[in-house]
Short mmCIF file of the C-alpha atoms (twelve columns), coordinates in Angstrom:
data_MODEL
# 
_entry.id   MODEL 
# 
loop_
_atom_site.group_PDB 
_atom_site.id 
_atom_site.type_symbol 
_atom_site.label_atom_id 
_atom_site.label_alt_id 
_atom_site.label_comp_id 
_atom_site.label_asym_id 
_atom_site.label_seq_id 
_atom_site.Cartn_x 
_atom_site.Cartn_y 
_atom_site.Cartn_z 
_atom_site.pdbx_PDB_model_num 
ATOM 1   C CA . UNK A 1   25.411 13.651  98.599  1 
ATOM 2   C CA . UNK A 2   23.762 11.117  96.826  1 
ATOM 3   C CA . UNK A 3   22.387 13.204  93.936  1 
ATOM 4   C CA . UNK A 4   19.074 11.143  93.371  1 
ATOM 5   C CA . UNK A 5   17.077 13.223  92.056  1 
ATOM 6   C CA . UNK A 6   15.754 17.439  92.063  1 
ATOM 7   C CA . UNK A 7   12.971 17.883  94.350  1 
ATOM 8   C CA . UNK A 8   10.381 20.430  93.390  1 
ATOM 9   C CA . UNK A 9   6.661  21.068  94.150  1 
ATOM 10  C CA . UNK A 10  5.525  24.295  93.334  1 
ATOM 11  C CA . UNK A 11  4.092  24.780  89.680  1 
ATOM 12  C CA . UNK A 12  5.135  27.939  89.121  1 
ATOM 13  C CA . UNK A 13  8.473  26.914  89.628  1 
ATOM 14  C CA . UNK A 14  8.488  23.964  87.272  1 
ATOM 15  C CA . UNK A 15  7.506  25.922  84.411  1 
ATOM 16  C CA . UNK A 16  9.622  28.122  84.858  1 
ATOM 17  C CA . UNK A 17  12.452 25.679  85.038  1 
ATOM 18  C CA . UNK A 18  11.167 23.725  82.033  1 
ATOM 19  C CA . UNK A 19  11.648 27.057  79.922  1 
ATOM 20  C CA . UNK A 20  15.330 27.843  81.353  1 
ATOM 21  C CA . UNK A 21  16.117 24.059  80.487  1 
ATOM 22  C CA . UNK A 22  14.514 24.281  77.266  1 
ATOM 23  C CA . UNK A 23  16.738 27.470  76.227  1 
ATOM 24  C CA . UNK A 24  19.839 25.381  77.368  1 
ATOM 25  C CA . UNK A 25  18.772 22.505  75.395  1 
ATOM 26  C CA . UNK A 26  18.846 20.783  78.712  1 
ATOM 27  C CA . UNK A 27  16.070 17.874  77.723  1 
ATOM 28  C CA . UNK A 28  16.923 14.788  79.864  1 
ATOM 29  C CA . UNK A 29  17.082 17.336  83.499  1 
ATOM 30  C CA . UNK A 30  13.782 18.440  82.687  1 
ATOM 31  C CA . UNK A 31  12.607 14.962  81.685  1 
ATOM 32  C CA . UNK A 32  14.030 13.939  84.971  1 
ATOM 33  C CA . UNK A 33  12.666 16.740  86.910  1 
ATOM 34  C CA . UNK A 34  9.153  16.401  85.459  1 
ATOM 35  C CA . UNK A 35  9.140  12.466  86.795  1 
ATOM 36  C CA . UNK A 36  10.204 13.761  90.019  1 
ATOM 37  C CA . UNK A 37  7.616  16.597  90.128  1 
ATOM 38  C CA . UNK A 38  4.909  13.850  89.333  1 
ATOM 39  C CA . UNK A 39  5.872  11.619  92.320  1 
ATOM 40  C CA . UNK A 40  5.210  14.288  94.670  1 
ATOM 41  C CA . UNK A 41  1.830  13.495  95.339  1 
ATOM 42  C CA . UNK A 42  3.223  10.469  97.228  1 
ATOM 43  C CA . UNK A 43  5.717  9.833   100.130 1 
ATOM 44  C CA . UNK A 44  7.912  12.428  100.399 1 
ATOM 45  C CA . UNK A 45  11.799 12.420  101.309 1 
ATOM 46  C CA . UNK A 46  13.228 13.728  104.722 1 
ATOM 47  C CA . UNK A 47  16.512 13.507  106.261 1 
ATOM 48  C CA . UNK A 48  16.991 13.484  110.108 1 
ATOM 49  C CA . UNK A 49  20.903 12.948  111.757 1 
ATOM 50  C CA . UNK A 50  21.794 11.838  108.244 1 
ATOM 51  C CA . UNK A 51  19.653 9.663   107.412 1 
ATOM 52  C CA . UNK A 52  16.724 9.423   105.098 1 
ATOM 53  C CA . UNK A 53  13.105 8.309   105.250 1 
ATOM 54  C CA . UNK A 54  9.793  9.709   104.000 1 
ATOM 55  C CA . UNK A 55  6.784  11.053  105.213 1 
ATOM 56  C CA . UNK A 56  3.521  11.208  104.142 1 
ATOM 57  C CA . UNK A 57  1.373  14.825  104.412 1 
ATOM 58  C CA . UNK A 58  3.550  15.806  107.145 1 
ATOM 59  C CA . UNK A 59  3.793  12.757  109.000 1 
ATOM 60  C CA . UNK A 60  6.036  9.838   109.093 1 
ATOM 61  C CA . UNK A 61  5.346  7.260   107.297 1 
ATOM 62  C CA . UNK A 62  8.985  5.247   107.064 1 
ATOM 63  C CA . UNK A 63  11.895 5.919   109.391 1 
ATOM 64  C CA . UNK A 64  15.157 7.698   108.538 1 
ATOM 65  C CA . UNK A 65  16.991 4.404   108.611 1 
ATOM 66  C CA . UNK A 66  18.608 4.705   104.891 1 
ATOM 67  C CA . UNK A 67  21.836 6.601   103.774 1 
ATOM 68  C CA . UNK A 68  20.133 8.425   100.690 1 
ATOM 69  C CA . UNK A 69  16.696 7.792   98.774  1 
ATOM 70  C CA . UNK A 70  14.927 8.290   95.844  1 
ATOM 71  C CA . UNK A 71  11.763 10.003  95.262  1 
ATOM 72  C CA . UNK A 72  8.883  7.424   94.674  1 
ATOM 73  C CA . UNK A 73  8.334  6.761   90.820  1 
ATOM 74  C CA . UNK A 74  5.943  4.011   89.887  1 
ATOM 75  C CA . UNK A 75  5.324  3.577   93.608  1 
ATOM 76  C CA . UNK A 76  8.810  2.514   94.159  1 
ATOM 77  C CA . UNK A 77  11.850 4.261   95.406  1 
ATOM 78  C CA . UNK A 78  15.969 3.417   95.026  1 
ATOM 79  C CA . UNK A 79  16.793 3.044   99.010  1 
ATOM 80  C CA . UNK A 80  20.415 3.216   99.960  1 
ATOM 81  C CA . UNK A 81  22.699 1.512   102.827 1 
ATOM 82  C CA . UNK A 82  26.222 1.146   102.676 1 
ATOM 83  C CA . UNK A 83  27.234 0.869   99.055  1 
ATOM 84  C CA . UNK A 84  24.101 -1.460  98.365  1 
ATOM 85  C CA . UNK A 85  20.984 -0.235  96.537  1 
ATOM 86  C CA . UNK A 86  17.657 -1.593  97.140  1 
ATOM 87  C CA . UNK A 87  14.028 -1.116  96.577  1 
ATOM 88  C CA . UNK A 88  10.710 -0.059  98.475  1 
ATOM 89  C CA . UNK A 89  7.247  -0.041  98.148  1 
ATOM 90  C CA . UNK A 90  5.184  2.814   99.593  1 
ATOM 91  C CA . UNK A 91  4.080  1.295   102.676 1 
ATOM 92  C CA . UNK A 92  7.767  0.407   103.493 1 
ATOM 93  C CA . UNK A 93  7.589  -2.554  102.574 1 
ATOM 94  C CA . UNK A 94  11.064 -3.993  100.654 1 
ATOM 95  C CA . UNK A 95  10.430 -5.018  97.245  1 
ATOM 96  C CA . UNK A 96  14.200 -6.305  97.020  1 
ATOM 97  C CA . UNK A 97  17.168 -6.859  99.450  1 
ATOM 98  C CA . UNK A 98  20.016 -4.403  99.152  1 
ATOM 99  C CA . UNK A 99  21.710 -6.662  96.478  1 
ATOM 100 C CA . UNK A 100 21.819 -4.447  94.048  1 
ATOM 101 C CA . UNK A 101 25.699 -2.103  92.654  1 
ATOM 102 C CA . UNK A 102 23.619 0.620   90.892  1 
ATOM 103 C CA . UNK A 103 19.883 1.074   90.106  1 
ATOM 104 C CA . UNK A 104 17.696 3.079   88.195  1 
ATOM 105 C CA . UNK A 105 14.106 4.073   88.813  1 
ATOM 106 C CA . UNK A 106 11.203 1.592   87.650  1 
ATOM 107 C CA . UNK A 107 10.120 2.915   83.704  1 
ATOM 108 C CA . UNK A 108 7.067  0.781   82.130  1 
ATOM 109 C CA . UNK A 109 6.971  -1.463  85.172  1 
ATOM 110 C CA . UNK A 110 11.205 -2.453  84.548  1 
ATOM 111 C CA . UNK A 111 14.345 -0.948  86.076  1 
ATOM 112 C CA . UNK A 112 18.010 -1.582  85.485  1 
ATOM 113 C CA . UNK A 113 19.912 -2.497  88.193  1 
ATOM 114 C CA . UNK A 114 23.786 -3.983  88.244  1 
ATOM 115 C CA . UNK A 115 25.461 -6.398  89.907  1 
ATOM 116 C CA . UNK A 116 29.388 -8.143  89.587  1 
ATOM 117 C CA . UNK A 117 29.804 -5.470  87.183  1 
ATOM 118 C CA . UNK A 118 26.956 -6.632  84.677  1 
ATOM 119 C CA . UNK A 119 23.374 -4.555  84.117  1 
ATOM 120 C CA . UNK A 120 19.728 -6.315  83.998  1 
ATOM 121 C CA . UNK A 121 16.385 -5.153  84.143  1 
ATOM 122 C CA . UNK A 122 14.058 -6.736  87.385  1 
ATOM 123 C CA . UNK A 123 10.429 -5.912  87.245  1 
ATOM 124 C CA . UNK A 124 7.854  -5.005  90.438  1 
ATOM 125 C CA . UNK A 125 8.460  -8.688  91.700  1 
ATOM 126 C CA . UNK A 126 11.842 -8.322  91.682  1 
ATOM 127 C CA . UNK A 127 12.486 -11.163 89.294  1 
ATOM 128 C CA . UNK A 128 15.608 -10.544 87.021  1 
ATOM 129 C CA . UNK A 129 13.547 -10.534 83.534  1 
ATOM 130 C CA . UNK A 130 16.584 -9.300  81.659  1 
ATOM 131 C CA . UNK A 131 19.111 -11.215 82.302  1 
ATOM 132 C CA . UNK A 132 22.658 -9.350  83.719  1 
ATOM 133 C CA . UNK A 133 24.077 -9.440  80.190  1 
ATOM 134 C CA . UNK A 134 25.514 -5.500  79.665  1 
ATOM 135 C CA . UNK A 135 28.289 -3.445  80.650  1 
ATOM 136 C CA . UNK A 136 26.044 -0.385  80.725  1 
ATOM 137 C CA . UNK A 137 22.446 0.069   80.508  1 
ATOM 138 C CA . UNK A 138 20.197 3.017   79.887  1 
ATOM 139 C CA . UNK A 139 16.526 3.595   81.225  1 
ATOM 140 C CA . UNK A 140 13.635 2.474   78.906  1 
ATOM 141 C CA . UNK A 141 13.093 5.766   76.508  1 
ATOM 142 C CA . UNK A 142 9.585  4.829   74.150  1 
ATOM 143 C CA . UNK A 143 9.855  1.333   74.377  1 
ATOM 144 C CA . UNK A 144 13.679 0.974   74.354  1 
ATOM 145 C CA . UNK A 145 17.175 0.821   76.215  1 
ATOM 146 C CA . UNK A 146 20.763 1.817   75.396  1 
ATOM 147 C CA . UNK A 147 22.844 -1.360  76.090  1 
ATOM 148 C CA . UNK A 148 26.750 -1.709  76.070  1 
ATOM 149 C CA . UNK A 149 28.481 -4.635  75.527  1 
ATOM 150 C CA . UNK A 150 32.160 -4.180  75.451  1 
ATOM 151 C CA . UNK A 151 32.564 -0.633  73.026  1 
ATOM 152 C CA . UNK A 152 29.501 -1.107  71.476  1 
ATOM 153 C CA . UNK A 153 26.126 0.247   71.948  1 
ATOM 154 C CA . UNK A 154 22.611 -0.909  70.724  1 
ATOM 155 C CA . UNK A 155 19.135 -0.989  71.799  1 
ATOM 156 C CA . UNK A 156 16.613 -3.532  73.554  1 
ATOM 157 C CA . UNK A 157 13.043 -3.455  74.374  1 
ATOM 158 C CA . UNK A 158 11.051 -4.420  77.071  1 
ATOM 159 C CA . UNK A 159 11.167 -8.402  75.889  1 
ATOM 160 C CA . UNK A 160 14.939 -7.775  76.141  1 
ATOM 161 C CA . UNK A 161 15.334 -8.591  72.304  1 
ATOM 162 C CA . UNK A 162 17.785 -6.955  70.615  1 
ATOM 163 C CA . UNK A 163 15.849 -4.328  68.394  1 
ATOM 164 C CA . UNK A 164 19.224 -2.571  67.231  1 
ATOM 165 C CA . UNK A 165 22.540 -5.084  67.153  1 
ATOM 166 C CA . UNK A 166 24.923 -3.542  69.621  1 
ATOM 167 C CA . UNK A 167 27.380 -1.923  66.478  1 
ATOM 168 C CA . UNK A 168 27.656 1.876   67.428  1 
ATOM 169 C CA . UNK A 169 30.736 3.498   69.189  1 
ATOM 170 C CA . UNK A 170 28.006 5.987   71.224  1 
ATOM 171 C CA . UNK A 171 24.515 6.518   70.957  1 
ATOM 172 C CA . UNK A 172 21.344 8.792   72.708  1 
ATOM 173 C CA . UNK A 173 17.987 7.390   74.123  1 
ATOM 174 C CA . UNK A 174 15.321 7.641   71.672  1 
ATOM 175 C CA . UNK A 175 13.175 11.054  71.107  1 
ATOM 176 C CA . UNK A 176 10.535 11.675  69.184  1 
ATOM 177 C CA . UNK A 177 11.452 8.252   67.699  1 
ATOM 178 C CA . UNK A 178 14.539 9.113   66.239  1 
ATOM 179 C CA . UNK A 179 18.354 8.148   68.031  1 
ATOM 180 C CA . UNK A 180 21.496 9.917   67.609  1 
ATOM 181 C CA . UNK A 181 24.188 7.266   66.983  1 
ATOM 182 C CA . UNK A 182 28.099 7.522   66.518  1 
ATOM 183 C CA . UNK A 183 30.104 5.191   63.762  1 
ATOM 184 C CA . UNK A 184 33.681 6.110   62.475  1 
ATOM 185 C CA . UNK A 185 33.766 9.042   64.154  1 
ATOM 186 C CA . UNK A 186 30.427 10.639  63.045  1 
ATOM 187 C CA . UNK A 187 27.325 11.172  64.177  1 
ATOM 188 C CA . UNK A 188 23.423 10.375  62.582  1 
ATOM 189 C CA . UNK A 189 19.705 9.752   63.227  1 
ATOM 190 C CA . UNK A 190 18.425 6.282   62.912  1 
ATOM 191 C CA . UNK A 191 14.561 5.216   63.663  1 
ATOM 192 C CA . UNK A 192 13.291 1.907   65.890  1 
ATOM 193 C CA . UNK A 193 14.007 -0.617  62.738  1 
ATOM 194 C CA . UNK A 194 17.829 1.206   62.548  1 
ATOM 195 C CA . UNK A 195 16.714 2.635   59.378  1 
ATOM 196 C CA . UNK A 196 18.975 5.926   58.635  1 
ATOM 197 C CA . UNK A 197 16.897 8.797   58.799  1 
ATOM 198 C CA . UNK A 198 19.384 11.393  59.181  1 
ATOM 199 C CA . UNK A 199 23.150 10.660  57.712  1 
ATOM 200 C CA . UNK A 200 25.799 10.766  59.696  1 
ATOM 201 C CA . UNK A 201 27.264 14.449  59.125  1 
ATOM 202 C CA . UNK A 202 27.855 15.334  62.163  1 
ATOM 203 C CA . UNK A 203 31.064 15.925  64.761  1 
ATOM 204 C CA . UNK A 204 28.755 15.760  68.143  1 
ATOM 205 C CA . UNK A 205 24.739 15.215  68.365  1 
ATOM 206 C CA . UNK A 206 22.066 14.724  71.593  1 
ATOM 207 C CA . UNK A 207 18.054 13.960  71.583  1 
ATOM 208 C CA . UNK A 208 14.886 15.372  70.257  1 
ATOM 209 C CA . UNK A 209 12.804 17.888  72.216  1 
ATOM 210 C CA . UNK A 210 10.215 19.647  70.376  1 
ATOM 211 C CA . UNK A 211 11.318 19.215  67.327  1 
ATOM 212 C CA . UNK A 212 14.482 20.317  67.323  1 
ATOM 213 C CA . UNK A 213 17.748 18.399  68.230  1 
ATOM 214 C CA . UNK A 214 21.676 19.863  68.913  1 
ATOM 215 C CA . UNK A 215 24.435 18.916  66.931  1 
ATOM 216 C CA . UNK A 216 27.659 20.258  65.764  1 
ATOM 217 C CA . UNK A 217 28.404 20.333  62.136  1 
ATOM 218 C CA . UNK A 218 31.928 21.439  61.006  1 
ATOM 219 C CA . UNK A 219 33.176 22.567  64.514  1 
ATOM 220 C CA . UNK A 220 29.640 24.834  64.770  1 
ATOM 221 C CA . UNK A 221 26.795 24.216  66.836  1 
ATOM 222 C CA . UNK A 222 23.181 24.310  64.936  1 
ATOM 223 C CA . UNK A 223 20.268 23.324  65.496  1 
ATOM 224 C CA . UNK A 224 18.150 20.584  63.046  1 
ATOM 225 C CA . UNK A 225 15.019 19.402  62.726  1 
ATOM 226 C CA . UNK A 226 13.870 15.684  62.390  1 
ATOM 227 C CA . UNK A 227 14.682 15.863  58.968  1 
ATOM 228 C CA . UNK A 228 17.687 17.339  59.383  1 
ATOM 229 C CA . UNK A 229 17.294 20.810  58.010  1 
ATOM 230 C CA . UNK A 230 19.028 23.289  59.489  1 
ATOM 231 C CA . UNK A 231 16.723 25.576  62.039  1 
ATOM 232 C CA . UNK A 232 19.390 27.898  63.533  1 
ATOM 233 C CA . UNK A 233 22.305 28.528  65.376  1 
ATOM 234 C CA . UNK A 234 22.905 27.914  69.201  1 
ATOM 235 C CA . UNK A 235 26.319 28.047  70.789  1 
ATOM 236 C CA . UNK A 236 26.995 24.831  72.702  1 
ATOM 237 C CA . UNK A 237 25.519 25.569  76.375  1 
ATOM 238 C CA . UNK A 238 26.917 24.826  79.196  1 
ATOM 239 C CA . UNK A 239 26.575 20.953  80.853  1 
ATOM 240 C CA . UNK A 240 25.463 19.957  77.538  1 
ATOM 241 C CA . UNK A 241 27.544 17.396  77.070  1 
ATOM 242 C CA . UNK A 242 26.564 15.723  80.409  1 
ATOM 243 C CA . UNK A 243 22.708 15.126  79.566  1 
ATOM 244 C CA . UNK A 244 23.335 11.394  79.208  1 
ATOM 245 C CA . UNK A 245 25.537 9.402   81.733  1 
ATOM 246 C CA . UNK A 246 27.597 6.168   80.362  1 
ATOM 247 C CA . UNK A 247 30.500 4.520   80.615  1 
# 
């Protein structure tokens, strides 16, 4: 109901669903599934009359006393009640209060969380470390965020200095440290320092992964390589366009 996150624990299976999601150019699912597959060694999630809790090798370790849950990443999971998100540790033990509008899962020891309408980043002692300054805020992707302030996107690291002034109309998480980024109506490639490493030729664009990245160029759909040669067709797959979630 929820939507969480994609449980899955057999090998096997992951690989296999790496390569489907590979083919589809599907990069942040299977970036999303892989954290998910790694946190299986810990708690795991259960629901019972509704509710959801975790157990650990079978037994129960917290109560189904939460309306949806996250897997455990960085020994923390997103715990929900009401319309409140909070955080626990793997014991059980609350790392915040449910204070929280929306939340994302702890990356590098930080994760974003929103309140009044504003996004910050809290760290493991659940001290706001930066501040609730955005409109939107990304995950931490190789040492930096996607930040919206108003129409503009930009970048911040860890510090919560502004690495890349808030100036694009859209932008992608970093990959293979390049970003896609949109201004007057195209799209390019710039590195950490902003620098333009790939101009901005293109109608549509999305991340690195393996090399290669999707864009569309003159109504077409290609795929380029970090330097921005062209590598070879790919019709636009399905979903595609929802691999990153903004305002």
């Amino acid at each position: 109901m929820y939507g969480f996150s994609i449980s899955l624990t057999n090998h096997s299976a992951l690989q296999t669903m790496k390569e489907s999601l590979k083919q589809k150019g599907l990069t942040c699912l299977f970036l999303i599934v892989t954290l998910v597959v790694t946190a299986q060694q810990g708690p795991q999630r259960f629901y019972a009359a509704s509710k959801c809790g975790y157990k650990l090798q079978g037994a129960v370790l917290i109560p189904a006393i939460y309306d949806a849950g996250s897997e455990f990443i960085e020994g923390v999971a997103i715990v929900l009640k009401g319309e409140k998100r909070g955080f626990i540790l793997e014991n059980g033990a609350p790392l915040s209060g449910f204070e929280y509008d929306d939340a994302g899962p702890f990356v590098h020891g930080l994760a974003r969380v929103m309140k009044n309408g504003k996004y910050g980043y809290i760290d493991k002692s659940n001290k706001m470390v930066i501040p609730l300054l955005y409109d939107w805020a990304a995950d931490f992707t190789e040492g930096l965020a996607r930040v919206k302030k108003g129409e503009k996107f930009g970048y911040i690291n860890t510090s919560g200095e502004v690495k890349i002034a808030l100036q694009y109309d859209d932008a992608n998480d970093f990959s293979g440290n390049l970003a896609s980024v949109k201004t007057n109506g195209k799209w390019g490639f710039v590195n950490p320092s902003n620098d333009i490493r790939i101009a901005f030729n293109y109608e549509n664009a999305h991340v690195f992964h393996d090399g290669l990245c999707w864009v569309l160029k003159g109504g077409k759909p290609i795929f380029i390589d970090n330097e921005g040669n062209f590598v070879k067709d790919q019709p636009e797959p399905d979903q595609i366009l929802e691999q990153k979630t903004k305002h």
